[in-house]
N, C-alpha and C positions, 0 to 999 in steps of 0.2 A: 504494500500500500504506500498511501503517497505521504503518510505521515512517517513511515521508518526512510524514507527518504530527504526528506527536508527537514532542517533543524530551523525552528522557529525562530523569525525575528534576525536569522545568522545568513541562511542561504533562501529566505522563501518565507510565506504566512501559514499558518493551516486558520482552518476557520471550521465553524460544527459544521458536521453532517445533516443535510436536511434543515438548512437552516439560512433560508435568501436573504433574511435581515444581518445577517452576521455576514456574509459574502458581501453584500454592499455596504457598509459599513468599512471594510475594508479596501474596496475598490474606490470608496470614496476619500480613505486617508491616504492612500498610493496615488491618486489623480494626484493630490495637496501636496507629498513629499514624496517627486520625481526620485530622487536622490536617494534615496532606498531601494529603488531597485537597481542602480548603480553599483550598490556596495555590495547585495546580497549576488549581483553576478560575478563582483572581482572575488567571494569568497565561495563560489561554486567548484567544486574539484571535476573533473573531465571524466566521464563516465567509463565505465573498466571495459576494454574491449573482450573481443571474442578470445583473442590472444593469452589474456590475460585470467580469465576464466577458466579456459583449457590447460594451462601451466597449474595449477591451483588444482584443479582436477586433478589431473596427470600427478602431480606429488599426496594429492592423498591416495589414491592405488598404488603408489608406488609406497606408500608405509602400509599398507594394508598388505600388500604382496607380502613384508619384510619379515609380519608377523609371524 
């Protein structure tokens, strides 16, 4: 989900589920202070490729095998 993915206030907002007053609300302090989503993008990390997945795989079979 998309809360274990964003760290509130750091990289991104979450807001309730099921809840349009609480999205606007937020959409309206974001129009007001541009300048937050500037920050929360300089402190976004680059998402982990297929590459990087697969090595991570690969070394836990490979201690799995070792057992």
């Amino acid at each position: 989900g998309i809360a274990e993915l964003v760290n509130d206030g750091v990289t991104g907002a979450l807001f309730a589920p099921d809840d349009p007053e609480d999205l606007a609300r937020l959409l309206e302090k974001l129009s007001n202070r541009r300048d937050v989503i500037d920050v929360w993008r300089k402190n976004l990390r680059p998402p982990r490729t297929m590459e990087d997945v697969a090595t991570d795989m690969a070394a836990v079979y490979r201690c799995l095998i070792a057992e």
